[in-house]
C-alpha positions as CSV (number, residue, x, y, z in Angstrom):
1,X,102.5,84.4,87.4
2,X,101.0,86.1,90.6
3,X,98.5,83.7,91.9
4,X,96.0,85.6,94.6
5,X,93.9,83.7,97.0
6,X,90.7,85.6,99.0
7,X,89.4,84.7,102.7
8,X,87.9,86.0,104.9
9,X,84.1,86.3,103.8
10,X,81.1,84.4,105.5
11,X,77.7,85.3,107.0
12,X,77.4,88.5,109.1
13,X,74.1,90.3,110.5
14,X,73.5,94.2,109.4
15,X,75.8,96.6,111.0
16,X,78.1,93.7,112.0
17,X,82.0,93.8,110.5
18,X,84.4,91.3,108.4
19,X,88.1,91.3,107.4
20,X,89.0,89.8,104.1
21,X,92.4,89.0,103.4
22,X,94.4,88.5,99.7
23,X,97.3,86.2,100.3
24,X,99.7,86.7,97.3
25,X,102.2,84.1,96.0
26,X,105.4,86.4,94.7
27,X,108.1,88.5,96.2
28,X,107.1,91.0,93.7
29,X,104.3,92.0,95.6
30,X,105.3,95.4,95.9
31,X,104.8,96.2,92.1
32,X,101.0,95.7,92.2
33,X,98.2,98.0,93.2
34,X,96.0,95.9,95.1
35,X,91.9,96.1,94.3
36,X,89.1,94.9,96.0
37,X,85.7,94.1,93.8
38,X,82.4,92.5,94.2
39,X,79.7,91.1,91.9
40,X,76.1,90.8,93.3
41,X,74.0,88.3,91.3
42,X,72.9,89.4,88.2
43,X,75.2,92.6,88.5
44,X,78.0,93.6,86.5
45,X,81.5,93.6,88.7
46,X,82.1,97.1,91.1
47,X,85.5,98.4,92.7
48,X,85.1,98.9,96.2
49,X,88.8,99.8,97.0
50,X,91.9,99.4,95.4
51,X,95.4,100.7,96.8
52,X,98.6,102.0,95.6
53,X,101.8,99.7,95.7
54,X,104.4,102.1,97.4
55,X,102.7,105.1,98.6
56,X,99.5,103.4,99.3
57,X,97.1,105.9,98.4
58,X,93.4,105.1,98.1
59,X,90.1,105.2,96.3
60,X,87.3,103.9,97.6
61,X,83.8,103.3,95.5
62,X,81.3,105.8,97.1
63,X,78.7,103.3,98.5
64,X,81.7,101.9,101.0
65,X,83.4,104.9,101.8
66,X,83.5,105.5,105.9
67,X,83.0,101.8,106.0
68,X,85.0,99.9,104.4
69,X,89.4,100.3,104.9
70,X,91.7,99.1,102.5
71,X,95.6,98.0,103.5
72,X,98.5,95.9,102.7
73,X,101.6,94.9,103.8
74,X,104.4,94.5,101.6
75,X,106.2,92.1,103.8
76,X,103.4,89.8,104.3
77,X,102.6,89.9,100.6
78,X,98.8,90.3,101.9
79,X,96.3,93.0,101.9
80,X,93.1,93.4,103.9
81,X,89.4,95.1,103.7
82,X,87.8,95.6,107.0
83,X,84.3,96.0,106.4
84,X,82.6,97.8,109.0
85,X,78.0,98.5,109.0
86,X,78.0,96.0,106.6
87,X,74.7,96.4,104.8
88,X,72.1,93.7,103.1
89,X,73.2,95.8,99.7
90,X,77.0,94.7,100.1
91,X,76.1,90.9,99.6
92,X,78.4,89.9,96.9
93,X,81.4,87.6,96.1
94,X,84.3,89.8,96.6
95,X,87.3,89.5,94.4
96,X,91.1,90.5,95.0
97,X,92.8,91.8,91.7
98,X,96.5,93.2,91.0
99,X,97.5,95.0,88.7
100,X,101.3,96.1,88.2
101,X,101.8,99.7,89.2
102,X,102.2,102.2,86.3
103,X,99.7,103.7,84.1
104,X,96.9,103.5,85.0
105,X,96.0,104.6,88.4
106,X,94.5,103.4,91.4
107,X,91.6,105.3,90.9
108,X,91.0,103.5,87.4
109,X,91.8,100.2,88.4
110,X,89.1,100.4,90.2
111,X,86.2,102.5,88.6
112,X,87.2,100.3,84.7
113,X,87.4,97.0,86.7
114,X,91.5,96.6,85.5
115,X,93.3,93.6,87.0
116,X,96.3,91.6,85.7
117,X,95.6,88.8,88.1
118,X,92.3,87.8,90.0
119,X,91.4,85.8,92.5
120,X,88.8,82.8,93.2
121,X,86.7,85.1,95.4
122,X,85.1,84.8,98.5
123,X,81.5,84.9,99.0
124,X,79.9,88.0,101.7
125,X,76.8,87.4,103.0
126,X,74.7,90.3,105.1
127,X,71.7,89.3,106.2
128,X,69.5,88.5,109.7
């Protein structure tokens, strides 16, 4: 059993920046690709970047892209999102999913929402 655990999120002005963080409990850490979601109230649930688990390649959602940086580190059994011009429209709770590499890819882990484990999430707030 992977357990995940978010932080990171808080209030931030527009164009301001945050760093969430996914702490993961097992040594197997390595075996996942890492995803980032977010649900906005009354919204269905939207990947905003997930991450490979060896060669760490990348998708990003298109309404983050430029902004937003996905990484990990194996080691550390963590991964991070730095969130930079965050936006009034990227208030959400943010979720950190894994899902054990394989079929499918990273790119479909995020677009279909795929996750083996999830986290509690953390809540991101952007306003003034």
């Amino acid at each position: 059993q992977l357990q995940l655990v978010e932080s990171g999120g808080g209030l931030v002005q527009p164009g301001g920046s945050l760093r969430l963080s996914c702490a993961a409990s097992a040594f197997t850490f390595d075996y996942y690709v890492i995803g980032w979601f977010r649900q906005a109230p009354g919204k269905g649930r939207e990947g905003v970047a997930c991450i490979g688990s060896i060669d760490s390649s990348t998708y990003y959602a298109d309404s983050v892209k430029g902004r937003f940086a996905i990484f990990r580190d194996n080691a550390k059994n963590t991964a991070h999102l730095q969130m930079n011009g965050l936006k009034p429209e990227d208030t959400a709770v943010y979720y950190c999913a894994a899902l054990r590499r394989g079929s499918p890819s990273v790119q479909d882990m995020c677009v279909l929402a795929l996750g083996d484990y999830w986290g509690q999430g953390t809540q991101v707030t952007v306003s003034s």
